[in-house]
C-alpha positions in Angstrom: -49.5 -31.2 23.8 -46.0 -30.5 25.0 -45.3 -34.1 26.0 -46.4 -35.2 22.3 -44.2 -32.6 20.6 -41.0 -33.2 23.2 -42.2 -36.9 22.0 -41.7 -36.6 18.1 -39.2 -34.0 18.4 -36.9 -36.5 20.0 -38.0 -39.3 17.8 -37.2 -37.2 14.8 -33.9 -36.3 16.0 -33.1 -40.3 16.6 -33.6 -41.1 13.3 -31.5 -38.4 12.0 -29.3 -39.6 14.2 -29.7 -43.0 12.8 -29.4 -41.9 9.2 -25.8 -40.4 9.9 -24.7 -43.3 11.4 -26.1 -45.1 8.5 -24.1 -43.0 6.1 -21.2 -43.0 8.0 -20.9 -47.1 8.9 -21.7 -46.9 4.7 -18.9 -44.2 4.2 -16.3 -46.1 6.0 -17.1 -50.1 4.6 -16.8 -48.3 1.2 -13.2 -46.7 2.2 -12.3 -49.8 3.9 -12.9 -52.0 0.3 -11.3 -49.1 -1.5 -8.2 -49.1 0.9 -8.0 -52.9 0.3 -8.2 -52.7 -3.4 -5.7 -49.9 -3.3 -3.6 -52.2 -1.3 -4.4 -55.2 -3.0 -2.3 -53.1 -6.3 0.1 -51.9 -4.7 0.9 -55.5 -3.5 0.8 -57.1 -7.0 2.5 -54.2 -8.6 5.6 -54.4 -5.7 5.5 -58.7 -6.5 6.1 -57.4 -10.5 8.4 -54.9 -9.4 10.3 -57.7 -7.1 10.6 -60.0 -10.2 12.6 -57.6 -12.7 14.7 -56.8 -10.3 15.5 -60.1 -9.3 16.2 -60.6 -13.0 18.2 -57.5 -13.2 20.3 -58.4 -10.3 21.0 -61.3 -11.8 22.2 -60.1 -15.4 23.9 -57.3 -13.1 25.8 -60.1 -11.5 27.0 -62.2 -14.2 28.3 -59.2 -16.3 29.9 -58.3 -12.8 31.9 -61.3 -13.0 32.9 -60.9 -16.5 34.2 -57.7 -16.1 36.4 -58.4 -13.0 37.7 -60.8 -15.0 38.6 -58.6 -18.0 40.0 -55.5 -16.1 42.3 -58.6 -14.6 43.3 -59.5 -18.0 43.6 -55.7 -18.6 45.7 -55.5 -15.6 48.4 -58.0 -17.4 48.7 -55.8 -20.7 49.1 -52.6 -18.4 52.0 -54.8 -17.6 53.8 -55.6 -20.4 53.4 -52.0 -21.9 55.2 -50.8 -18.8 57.6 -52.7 -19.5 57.4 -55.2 -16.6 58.2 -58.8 -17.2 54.7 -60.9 -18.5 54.2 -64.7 -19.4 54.0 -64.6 -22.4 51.7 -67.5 -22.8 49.5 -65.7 -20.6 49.4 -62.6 -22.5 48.3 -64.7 -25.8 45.5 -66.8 -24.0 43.7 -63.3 -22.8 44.1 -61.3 -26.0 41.1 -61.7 -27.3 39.6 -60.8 -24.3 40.4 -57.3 -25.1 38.5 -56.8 -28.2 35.7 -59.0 -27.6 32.3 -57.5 -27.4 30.3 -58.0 -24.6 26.6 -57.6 -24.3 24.5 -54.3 -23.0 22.5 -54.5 -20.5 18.8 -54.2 -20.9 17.4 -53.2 -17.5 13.8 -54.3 -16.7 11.5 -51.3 -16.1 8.1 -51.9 -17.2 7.1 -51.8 -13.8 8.7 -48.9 -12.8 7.5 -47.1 -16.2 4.1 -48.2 -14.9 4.2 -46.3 -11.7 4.8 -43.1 -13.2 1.7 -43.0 -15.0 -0.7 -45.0 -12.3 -2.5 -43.8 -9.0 -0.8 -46.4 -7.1 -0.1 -45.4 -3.1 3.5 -46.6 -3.3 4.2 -42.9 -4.7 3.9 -41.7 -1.2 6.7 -43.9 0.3 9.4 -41.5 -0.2 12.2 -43.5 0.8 11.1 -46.1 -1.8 10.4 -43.5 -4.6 13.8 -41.9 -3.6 15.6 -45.4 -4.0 13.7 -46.4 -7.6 14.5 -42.6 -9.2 18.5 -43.5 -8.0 18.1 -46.7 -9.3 16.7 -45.3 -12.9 19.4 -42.4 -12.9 22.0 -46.1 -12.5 20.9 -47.7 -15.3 21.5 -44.6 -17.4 24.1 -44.3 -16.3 25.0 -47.8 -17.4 24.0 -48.2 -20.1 26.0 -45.0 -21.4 28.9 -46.2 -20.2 28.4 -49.6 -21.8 27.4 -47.9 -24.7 30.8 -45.8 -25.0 32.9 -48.8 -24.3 30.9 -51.5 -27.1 32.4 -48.4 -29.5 35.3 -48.7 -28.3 35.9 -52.4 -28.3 33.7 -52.4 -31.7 36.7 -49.5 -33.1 39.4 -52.1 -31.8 37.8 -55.0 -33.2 37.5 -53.6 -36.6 41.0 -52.6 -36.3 42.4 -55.9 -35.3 40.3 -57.3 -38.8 42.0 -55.2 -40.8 45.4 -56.7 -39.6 45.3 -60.2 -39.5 43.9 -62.5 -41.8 41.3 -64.1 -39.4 40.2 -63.0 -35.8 39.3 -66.0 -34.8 42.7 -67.3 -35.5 45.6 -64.8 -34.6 48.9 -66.5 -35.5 51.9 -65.7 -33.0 53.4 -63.3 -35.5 50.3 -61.3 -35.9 50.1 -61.0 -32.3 54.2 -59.7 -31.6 52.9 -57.2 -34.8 49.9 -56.2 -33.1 51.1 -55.3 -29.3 54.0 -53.4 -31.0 51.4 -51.3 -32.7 50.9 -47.9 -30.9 47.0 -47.2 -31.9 46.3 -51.1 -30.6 47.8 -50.6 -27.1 46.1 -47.2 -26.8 43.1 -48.5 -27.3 43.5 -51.3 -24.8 44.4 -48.9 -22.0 41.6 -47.0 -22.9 39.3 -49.4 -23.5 36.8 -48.0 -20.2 36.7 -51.6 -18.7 37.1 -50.2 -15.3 34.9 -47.0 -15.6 32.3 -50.1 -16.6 33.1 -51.7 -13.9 33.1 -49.2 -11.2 29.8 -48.2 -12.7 28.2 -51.4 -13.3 29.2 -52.1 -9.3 26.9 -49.0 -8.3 24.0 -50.1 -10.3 24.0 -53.7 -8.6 24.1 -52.2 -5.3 21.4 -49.7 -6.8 19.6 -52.8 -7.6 20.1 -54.8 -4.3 19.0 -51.9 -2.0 16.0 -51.2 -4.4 15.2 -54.8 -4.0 15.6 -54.7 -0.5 13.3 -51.9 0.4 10.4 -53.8 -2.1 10.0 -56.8 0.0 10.1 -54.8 3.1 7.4 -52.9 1.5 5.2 -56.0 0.8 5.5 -57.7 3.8 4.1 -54.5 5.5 1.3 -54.6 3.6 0.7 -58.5 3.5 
């Protein structure tokens, strides 16, 4: 009687034993799928992510170069109101420059918008989260600056209408008027080209090291 109850006692406890490890092998193939779903998003959000900012970085880049090359010109009017001798053939061929409007810059952040709201893991990298809010709080950044200086060259432009009889054809004479006039060399000194600049330079490094950490990211998880 003993022998037949030691018997299905141990049996019993076998297939409970069974059972659990039923559950558990069931427990952990369902977390393994859900882990590679979960990865599976973060991966195609991060490709997303890597795609606007390669766009951005781009934009960043050209408007870059267009700066440079109006705080140059800039450099050659700080000149001549100093008094220091200028070509003046040189100072005609870049005054428009100086009133021109530029475009903004529309940054790419659907993606990043996206993450705020999701359940996606990639909020747990705190070294990448750190780098996308620094990159957000650069495009703000930006795009006030820009923002402030488009009024500015928009004020100048407006001003420079009401002076000649066509902007897109400044005789001489209305130039030598013009870079006599006080308001119209203020407002080229002031014009925030190289605030826009310096600023502009910190939001494509922003971008770069942002772009940087994302394909570090998916190759970790590819």
């Amino acid at each position: 009687m003993n022998n037949k109850f030691t018997t299905y006692f141990l049996y019993g406890i076998g297939e409970i034993v069974l059972v659990v490890i039923g559950i558990l092998i069931a427990v952990s193939i369902d977390d393994w799928n859900e882990n590679r779903k979960q990865t599976q998003l973060d991966i195609e959000f991060l490709q997303r992510l890597e795609s606007e900012l390669e766009k951005d970085l781009a934009d960043l880049s050209v408007m870059e170069s267009n700066l440079f090359k109006a705080v140059k010109y800039k450099r050659v009017f700080e000149r001549f109101y100093s008094g220091k001798p200028v070509d003046q053939d040189s100072l005609a061929s870049i005054f428009a420059a100086q009133y021109s409007i530029s475009p903004g810059f529309v940054a790419n952040t659907a993606t990043i918008e996206e993450l705020k709201t999701s359940s996606l893991r990639l909020a747990s990298s705190q070294r990448l989260r750190r780098q996308i809010i620094d990159l957000n709080m650069r495009y703000l950044e930006l795009q006030n600056v820009i923002r402030i200086s488009l009024d500015r060259s928009q004020k100048l432009l407006d001003y420079v209408g009401s002076k000649v009889k066509k902007i897109d054809q400044i005789s001489a004479k209305e130039r030598s008027i013009l870079f006599q006039d006080r308001f119209f060399a203020n407002q080229i000194i002031t014009n925030y080209l190289q605030t826009r600049l310096e600023t502009l330079k910190e939001a494509h490094e922003s971008c770069r090291i942002t772009l940087q950490q994302v394909r570090e990211k998916i190759k970790t998880l590819t």
